[in-house]
C-alpha positions in Angstrom: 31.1 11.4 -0.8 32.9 8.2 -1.0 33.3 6.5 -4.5 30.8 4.0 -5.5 31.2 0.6 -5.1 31.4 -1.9 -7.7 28.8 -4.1 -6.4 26.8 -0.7 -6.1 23.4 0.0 -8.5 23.4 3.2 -9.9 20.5 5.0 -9.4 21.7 6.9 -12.6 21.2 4.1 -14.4 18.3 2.9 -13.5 16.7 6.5 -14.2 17.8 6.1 -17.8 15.5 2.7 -18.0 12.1 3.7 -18.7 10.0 3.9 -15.8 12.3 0.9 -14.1 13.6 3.8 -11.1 10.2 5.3 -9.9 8.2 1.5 -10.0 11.0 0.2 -7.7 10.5 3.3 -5.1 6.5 2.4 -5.4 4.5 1.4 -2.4 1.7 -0.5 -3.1 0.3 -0.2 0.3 -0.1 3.6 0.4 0.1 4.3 -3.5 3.0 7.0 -2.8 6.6 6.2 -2.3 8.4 3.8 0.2 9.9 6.0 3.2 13.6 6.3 4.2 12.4 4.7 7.4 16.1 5.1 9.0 17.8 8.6 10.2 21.1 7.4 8.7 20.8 10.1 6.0 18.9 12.6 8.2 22.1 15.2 7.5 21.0 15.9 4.6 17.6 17.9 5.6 14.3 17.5 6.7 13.1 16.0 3.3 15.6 12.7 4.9 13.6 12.2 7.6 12.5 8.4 8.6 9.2 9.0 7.7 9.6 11.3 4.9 9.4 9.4 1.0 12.6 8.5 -1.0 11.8 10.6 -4.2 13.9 10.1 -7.5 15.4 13.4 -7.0 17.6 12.7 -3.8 19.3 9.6 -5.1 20.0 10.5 -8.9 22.0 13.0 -10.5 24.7 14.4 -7.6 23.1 12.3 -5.4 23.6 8.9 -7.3 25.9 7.5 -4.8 23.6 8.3 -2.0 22.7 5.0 -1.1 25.3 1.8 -1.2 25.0 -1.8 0.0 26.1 -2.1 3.3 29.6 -4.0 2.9 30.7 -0.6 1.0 28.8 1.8 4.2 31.7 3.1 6.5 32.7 0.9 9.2 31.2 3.5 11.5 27.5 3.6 9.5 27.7 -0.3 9.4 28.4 -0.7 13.7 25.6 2.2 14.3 23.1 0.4 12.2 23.9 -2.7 14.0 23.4 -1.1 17.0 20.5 1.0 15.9 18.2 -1.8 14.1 20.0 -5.3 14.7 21.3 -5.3 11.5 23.6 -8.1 11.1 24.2 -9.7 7.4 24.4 -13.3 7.1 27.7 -14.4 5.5 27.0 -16.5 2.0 28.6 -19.8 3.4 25.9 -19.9 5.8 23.0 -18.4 3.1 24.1 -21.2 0.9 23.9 -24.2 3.4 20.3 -22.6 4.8 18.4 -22.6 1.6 20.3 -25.6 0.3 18.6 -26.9 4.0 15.4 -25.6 2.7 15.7 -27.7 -0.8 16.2 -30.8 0.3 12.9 -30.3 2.9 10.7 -29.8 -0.8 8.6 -32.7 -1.8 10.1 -31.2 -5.1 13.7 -31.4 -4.6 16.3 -33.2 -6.4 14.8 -31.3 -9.4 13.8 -33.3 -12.6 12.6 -33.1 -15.8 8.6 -34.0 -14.1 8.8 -31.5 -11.3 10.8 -28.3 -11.7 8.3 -26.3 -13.0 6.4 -27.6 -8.9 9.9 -26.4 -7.5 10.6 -22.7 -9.1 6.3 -22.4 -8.3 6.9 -22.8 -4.7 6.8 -19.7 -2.5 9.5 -18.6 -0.2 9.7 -15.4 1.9 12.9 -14.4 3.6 11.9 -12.4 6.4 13.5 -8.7 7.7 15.2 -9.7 4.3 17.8 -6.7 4.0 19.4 -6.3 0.8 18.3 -9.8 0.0 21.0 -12.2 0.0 19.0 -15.2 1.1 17.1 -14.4 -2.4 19.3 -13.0 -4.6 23.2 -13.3 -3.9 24.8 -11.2 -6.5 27.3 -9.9 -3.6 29.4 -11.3 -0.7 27.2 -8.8 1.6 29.6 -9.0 4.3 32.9 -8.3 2.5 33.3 -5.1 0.3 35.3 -7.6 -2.4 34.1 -5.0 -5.5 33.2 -8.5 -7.4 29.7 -9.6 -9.0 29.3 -12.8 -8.1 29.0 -15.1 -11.5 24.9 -16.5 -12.0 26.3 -20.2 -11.9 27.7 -19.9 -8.5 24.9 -17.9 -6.7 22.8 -19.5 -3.7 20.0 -17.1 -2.8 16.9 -19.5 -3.3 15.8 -17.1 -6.2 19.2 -17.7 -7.8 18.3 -20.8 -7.3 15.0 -21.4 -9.1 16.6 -18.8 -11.9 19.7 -22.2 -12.4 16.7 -24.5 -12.9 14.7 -22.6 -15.4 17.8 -22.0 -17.3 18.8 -25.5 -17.1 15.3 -26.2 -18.7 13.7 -23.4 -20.6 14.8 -24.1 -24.4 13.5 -20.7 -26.1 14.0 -17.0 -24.7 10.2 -16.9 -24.5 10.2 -19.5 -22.5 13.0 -18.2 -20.1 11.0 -15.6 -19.7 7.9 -16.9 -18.9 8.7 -19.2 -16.3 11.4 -16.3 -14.8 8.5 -14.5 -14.3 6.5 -17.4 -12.3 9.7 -18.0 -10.4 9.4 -14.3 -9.5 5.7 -14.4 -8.2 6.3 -16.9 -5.8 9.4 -15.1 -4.4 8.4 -12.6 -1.2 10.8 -10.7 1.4 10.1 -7.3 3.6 12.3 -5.0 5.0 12.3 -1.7 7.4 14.7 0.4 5.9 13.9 2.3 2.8 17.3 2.2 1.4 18.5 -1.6 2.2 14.6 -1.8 1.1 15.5 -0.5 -2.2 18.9 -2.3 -2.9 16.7 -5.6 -2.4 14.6 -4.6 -5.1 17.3 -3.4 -7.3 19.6 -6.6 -6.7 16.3 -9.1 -7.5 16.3 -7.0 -10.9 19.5 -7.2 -12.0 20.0 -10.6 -10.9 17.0 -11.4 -13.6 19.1 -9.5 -15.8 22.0 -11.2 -15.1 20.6 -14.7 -16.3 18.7 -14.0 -19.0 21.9 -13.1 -20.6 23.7 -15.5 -19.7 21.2 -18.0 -20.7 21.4 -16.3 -24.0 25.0 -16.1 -24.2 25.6 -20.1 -22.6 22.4 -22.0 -23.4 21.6 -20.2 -26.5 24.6 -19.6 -27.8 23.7 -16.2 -29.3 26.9 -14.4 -30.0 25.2 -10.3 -29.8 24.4 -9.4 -26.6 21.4 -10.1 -25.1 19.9 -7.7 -22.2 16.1 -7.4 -21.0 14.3 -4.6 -22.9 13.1 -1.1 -20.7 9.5 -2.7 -20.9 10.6 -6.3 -20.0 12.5 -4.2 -16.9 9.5 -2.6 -15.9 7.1 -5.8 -16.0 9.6 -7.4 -13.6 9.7 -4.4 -11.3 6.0 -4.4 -11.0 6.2 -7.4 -9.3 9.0 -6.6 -7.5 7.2 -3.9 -6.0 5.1 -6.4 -4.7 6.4 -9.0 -3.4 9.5 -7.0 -1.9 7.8 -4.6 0.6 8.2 -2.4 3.7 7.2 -3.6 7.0 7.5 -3.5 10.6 8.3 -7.3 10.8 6.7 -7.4 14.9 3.4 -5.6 13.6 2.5 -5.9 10.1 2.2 -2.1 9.0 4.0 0.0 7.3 6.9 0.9 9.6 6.3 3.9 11.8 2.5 4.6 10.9 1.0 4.1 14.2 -0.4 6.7 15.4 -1.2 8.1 18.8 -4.9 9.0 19.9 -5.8 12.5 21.6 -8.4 12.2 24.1 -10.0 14.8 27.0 -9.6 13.0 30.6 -12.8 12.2 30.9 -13.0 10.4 27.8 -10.1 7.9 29.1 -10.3 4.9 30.9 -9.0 4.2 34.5 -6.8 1.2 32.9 -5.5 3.7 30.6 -4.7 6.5 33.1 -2.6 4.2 34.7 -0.3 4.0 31.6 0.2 8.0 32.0 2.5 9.5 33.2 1.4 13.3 33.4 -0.4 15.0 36.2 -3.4 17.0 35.4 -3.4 16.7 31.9 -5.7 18.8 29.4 -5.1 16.2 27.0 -3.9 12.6 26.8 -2.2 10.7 24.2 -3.3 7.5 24.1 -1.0 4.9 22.3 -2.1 2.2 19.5 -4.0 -0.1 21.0 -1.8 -2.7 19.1 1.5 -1.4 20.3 0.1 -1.0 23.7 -1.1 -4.7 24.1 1.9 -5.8 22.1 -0.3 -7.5 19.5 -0.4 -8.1 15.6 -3.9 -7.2 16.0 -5.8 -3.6 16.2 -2.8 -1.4 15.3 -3.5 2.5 14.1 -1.1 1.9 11.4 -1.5 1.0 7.8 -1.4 -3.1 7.2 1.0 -3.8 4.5 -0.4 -5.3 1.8 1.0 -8.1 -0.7 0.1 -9.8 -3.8 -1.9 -13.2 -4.0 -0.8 -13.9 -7.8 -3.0 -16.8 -7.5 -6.1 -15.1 -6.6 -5.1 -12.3 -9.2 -5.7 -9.2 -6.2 -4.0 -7.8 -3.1 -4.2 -9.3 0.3 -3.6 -8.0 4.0 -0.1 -9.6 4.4 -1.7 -10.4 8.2 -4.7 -12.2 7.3 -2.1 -14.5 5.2 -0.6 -15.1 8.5 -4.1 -15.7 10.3 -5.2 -18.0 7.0 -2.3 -20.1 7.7 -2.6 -20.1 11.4 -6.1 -21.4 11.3 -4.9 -24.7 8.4 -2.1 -25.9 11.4 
């Protein structure tokens, strides 16, 4: 087992912070677990699978270095997942100049003393998001340089709205509670279970990261100031929602489709067609979604997502239809 990377989150750690571990391996969609959702750890048995959960159990204890961010993966593990699921990281120069792009298209941007509570309120998604960088940069996530990145000099656009509420929040309270609405209208989703869970882990920290040093540079507090295991575990919950797992072409959860058995006479002549068995006792019929190529009428189960606003949970497609139909 390689040694773990500085920029790496311990699982370890995390386990030792109240319930902070087992909220961030939630899925709200299905109420179980997220799913490893890649065969890169496969070796290690059955219980690795894709579709199998990530339990607490295989990434703590001997297994804490299990999972790493991607710039400390082997050079071999990084071209294979290249090859195997397009990943490609998006260097920080370029991260910074997109969602500096992206601030200067706001109706709310330069930020003042009138509207930055409008600007840290607006929602952004970064799509197929990764470990997150285009939210939370903590890393170079193309380099394995070892070194945290310090909160003043971070560019994700979460960092981003984090700068402006420490630039204007005057009490810890406050810090707090307009952290937490920068939060709610922050959203990414991922594939992979494991880059799936860094995300979630990085967004954490990276709240961690400027509280204190709001505390330690705007306050001017001298003992050192950290988010308490239940102020953790508030942030997490949200977290778990608005940084999910999704099949970014079809809206589920990734690999939940399922196939349909039907007896020959119960198929139709289109579908035939699409089979390629001769005499068959039975056929398996593919989701009608995947078939058609179609966001629409998939087997699978439809990822859901927050509405903060509305106070309940929302079909993250019908978001997409809602905003389809106001163009």
């Amino acid at each position: 087992m390689r040694p773990r990377s500085e920029i790496d989150i311990s699982e370890n750690t995390l386990r030792n912070r109240g319930r902070v571990l087992d909220i961030l391996l939630g899925d709200r969609t299905t109420r179980r677990n997220i799913i490893w959702a890649t065969d890169s750890y496969k070796k290690y048995g059955k219980d690795y699978a894709p579709k199998k959960q990530i339990k607490r159990e295989q990434i703590t204890g001997g297994n804490g270095k299990l999972i790493q961010p991607r710039a400390a993966k082997s050079k071999e593990e990084q071209k294979y997942r290249t090859r195997d699921k397009a990943e490609v990281f998006t260097p920080l120069k370029v991260v910074k100049e997109m969602n500096m792009a992206i601030d200067w298209a706001s109706k709310n941007w330069p930020v003042g003393q009138d509207n930055w509570v409008d600007y840290i309120s607006e929602r952004r998604l970064e799509i197929t998001c990764g470990e997150a960088p285009f939210i939370a940069g903590r890393y170079n996530p193309t380099a394995n340089t070892g070194v945290v990145i310090t909160p003043k000099n971070r560019v994700g656009f979460f960092d981003r709205k984090l700068q402006v509420v420490g630039e204007f929040a005057s009490s810890k309270k406050e810090w707090l509670k307009y952290a937490e609405l920068a939060l709610k209208a922050t959203y990414g989703y991922e594939w992979q279970g494991d880059n799936l869970l860094i995300a979630r882990e990085n967004i954490l920290l990276t709240i961690d990261d400027f509280y204190k040093d709001f505390c330690s540079n705007k306050l001017e507090l001298k003992s050192k100031q950290s988010l308490t295991d239940e102020q953790l575990e508030h942030f997490a919950e949200i977290i778990s929602w608005n940084i999910w797992q999704m099949d970014g072409l079809k809206y589920v959860i990734p690999l939940s489709c399922r196939q349909t058995i039907q007896k020959p006479d119960e198929v139709s002549k289109d579908q035939l067609l699409l089979i390629q068995a001769e005499k068959p006792q039975k056929i398996k019929i593919e989701c009608e979604g995947c078939r058609m190529n179609s966001p629409l009428n998939h087997s699978g189960r439809y990822s859901k997502v927050m509405d903060w606003e509305a106070g309940k949970a929302i079909l993250f497609v019908k978001l997409l239809d809602q905003a389809e139909r106001t163009k």
